[in-house]
C-alpha positions as CSV (number, residue, x, y, z in Angstrom):
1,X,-12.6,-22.5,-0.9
2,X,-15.1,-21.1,-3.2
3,X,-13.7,-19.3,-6.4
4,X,-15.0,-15.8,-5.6
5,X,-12.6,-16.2,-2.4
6,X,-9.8,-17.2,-4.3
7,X,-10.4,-14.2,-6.9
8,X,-9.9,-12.2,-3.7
9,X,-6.4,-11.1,-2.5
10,X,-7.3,-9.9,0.8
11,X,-11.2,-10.2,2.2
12,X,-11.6,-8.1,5.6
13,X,-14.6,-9.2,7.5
14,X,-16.5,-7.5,10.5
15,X,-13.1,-5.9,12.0
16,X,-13.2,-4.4,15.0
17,X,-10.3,-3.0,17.3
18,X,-10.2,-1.7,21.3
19,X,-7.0,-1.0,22.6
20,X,-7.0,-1.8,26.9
21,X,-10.4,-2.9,28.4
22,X,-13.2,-3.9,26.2
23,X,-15.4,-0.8,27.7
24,X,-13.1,1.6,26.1
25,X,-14.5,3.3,22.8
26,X,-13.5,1.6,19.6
27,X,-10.5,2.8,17.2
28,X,-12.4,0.1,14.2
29,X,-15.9,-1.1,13.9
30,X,-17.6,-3.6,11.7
31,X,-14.8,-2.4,9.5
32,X,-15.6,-5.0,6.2
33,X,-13.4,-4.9,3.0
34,X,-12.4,-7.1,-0.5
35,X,-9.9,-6.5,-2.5
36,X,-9.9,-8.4,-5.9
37,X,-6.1,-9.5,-7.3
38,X,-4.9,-6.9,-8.9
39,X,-7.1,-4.5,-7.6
40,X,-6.0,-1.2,-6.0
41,X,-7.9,0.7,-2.8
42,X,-7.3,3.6,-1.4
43,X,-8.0,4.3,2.6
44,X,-9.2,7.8,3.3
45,X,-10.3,9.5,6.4
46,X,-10.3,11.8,9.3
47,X,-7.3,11.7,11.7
48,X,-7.7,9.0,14.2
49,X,-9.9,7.0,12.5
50,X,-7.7,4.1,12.8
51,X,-6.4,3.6,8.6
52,X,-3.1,2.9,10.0
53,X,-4.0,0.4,12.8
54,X,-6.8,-1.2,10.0
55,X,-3.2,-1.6,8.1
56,X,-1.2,-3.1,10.6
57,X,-4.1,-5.4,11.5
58,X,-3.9,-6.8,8.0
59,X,-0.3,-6.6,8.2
60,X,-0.1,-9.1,11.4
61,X,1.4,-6.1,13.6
62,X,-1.4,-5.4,15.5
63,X,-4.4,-8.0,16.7
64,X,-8.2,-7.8,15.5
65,X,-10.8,-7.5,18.8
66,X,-13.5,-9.1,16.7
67,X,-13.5,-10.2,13.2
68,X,-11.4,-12.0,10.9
69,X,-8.9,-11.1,7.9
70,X,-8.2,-13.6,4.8
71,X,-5.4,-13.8,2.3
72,X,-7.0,-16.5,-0.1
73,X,-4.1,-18.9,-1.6
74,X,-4.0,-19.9,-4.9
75,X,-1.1,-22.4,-4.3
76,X,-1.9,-23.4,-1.1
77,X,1.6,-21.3,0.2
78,X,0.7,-18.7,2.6
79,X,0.5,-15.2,1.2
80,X,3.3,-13.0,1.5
81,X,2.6,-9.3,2.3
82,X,5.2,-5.9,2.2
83,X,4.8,-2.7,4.8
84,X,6.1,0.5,3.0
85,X,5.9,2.8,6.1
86,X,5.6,6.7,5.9
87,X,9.2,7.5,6.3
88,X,12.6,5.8,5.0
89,X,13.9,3.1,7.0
90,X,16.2,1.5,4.9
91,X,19.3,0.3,6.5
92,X,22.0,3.4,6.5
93,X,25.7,1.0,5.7
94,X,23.7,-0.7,3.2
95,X,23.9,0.4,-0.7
96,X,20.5,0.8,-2.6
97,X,21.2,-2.7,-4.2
98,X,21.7,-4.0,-0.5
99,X,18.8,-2.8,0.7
100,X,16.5,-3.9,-2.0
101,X,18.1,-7.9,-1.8
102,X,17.4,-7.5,2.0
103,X,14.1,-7.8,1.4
104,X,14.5,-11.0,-0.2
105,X,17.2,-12.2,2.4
106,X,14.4,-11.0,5.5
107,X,12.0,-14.2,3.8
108,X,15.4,-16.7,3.6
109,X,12.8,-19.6,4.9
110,X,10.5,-19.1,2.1
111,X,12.9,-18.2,-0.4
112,X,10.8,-17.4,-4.0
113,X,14.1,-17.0,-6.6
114,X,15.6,-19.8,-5.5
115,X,19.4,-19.5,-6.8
116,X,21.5,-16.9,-6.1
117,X,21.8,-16.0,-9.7
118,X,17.8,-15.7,-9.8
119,X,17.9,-13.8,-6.6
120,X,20.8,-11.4,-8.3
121,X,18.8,-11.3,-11.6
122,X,15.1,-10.2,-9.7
123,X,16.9,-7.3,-7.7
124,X,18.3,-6.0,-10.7
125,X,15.4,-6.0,-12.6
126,X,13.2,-4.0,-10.1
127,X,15.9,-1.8,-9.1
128,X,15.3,-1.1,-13.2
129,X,11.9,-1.5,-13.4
130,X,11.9,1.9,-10.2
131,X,14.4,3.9,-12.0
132,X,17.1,2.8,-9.1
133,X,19.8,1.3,-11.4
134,X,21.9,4.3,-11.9
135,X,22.4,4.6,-7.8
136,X,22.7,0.8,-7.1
137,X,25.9,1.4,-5.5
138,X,25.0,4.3,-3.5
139,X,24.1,5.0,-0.2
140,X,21.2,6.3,1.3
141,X,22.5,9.0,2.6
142,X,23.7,10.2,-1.3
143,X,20.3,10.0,-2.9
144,X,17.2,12.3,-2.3
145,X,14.3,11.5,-0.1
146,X,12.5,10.7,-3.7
147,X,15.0,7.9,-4.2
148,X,14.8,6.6,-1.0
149,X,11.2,5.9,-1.1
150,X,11.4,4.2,-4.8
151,X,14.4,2.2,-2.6
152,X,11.6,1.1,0.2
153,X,9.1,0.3,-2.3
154,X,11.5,-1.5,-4.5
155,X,12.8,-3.8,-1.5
156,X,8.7,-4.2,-0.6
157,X,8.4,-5.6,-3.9
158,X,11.5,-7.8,-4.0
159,X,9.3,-10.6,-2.7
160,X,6.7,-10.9,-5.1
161,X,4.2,-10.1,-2.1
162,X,0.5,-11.0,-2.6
163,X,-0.3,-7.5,-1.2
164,X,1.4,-4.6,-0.8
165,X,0.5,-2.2,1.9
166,X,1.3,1.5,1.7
167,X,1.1,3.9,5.1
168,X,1.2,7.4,4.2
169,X,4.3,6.1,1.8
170,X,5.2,10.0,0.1
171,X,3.6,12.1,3.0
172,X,7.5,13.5,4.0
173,X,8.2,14.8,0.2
174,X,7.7,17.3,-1.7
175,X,4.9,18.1,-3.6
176,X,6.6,17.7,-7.6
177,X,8.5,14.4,-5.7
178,X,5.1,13.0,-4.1
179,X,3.4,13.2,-8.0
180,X,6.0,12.0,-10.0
181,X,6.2,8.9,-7.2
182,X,2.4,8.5,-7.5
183,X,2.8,8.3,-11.4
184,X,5.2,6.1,-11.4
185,X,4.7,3.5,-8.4
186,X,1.2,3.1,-10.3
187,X,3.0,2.1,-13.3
188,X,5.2,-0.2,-11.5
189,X,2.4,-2.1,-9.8
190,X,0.5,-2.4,-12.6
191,X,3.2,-3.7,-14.4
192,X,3.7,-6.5,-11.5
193,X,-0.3,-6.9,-11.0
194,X,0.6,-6.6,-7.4
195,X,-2.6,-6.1,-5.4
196,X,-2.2,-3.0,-2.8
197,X,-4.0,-1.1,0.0
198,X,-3.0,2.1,0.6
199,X,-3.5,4.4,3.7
200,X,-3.2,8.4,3.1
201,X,-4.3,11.9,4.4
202,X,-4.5,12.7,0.5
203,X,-7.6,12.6,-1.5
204,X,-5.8,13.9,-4.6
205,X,-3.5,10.7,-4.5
206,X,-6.0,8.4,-3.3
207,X,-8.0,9.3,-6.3
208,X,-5.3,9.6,-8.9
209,X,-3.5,5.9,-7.7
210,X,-6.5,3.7,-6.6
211,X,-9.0,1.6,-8.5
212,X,-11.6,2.5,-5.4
213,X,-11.5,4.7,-2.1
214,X,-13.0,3.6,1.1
215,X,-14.2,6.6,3.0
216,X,-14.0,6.1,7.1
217,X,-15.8,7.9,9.6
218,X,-14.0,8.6,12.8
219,X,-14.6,7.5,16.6
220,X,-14.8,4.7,15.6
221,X,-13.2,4.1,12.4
222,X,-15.9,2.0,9.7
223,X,-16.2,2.2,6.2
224,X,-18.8,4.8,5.4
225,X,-18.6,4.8,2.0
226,X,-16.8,3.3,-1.3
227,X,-16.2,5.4,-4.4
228,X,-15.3,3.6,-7.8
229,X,-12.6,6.0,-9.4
230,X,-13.7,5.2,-13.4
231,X,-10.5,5.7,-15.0
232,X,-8.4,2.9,-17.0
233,X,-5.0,2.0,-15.6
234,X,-2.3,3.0,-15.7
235,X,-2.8,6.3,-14.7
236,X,-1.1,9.5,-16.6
237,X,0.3,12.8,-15.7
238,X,-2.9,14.2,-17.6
239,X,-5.7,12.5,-15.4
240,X,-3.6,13.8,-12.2
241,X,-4.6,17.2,-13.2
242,X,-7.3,16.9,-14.7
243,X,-10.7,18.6,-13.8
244,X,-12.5,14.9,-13.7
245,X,-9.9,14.1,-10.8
246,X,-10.7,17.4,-8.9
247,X,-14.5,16.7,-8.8
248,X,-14.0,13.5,-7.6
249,X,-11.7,14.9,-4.9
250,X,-14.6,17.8,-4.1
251,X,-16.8,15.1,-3.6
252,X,-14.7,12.8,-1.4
253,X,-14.0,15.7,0.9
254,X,-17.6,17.0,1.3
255,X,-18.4,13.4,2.0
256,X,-15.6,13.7,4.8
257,X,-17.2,17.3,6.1
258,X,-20.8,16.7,5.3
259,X,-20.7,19.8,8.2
260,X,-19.1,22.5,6.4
């Protein structure tokens, strides 16, 4: 394995995806990404353009037509991957700390704390590290839709994955929840140098969280273009509003309705 490859987290090559017969039109063409470790890109596009099947592709959810993904190793282990999906679905009887440590228990084979105590010790640092330790003991039911995201994110992360993947993760909040989640999930991944792909309807977010966006056309879905966002990380409150992000989110949506 060449060194460029194993500076990669996740290298996409040539994807394409037909669902039924072959003669029916393509959801992902020649779709063809890299992701360097670390590194965070954003997935933006019309409706339909496949961003969430592209996701569950990389995930292992769905199967590629044509093409290939990678996860390069650095320790020869196979990569480990987290799925936050768009809404909660964390496990109702289960308290926050529960839910969090079954993210760990869900990977018992390829355990990566080793003793209990280290397993104990990991789920109470990130349930610190997202703000969660004050409702360790609660349900999910008794915290807000905010907190129950940080809960799915936090029990993504409680396996150290190689890259974290992120559908539509803050779509079902409200707006002052969906930018104080974007400030600080940034912060937390940063913190971890976990490398992440997320999928979402937003330019505002993809601009403000990710280190590049990937522009897709639709029918089929392929990368049209790739934007380099040039602001240091971690992100602030002050770049989310600022008028540098609003002209790069003008200029990602005309590039999305070149029409109008």
């Amino acid at each position: 394995m060449t060194s460029t490859a194993i500076e990669n987290a996740l290298v996409i090559n040539g994807v394409d995806k037909t669902f039924g017969a072959t003669d029916r039109p393509a959801v992902l063409q020649d779709v063809s990404l890299q992701l360097a470790r670390g590194e965070f890109l954003a997935v933006v596009g019309p409706s339909g353009c496949g961003k969430t099947t592209l996701l569950r592709i990389i995930q292992g959810l769905e199967t590629a037509t044509s093409g290939t993904v990678e996860l390069p190793s650095t320790t020869g282990a196979a990569p480990r991957l987290s799925y936050v999906f768009q809404r909660s679905s964390l496990l109702p009887w289960f308290s926050v700390r529960k839910n969090v440590a079954f993210g760990i228990s869900l990977k018992a084979g390829r355990d990566v704390h080793g003793s209990k105590v280290a397993r104990d010790r990991a789920v109470d640092e990130l349930l610190e590290l997202t703000g969660l330790s004050p409702y360790a003991d609660y349900l999910p039911n008794q915290i807000s839709g905010g907190m129950q995201q940080r809960v799915n994110v936090a029990r993504a992360l409680a396996v150290r994955p190689d890259v974290l993947l992120l559908d539509e993760p803050f779509s079902a909040l409200d707006a002052l929840t969906r930018e104080r989640l974007q400030v600080d999930i940034c912060a937390i991944l940063e913190n971890l140098g976990t490398t992440a792909v997320l999928v979402t309807h937003d330019i505002r977010e993809a601009v403000f969280m990710a280190d590049r966006v990937a522009i897709m056309s639709a029918h089929p879905g392929t990368v049209r273009q790739i934007v380099e966002i040039d602001e240091p990380r971690p992100r602030t409150v002050a770049f989310q509003h600022s008028p540098e992000l609003a002209e790069v989110e003008r200029s990602i949506w005309r590039r999305l309705h070149p029409t109008v």
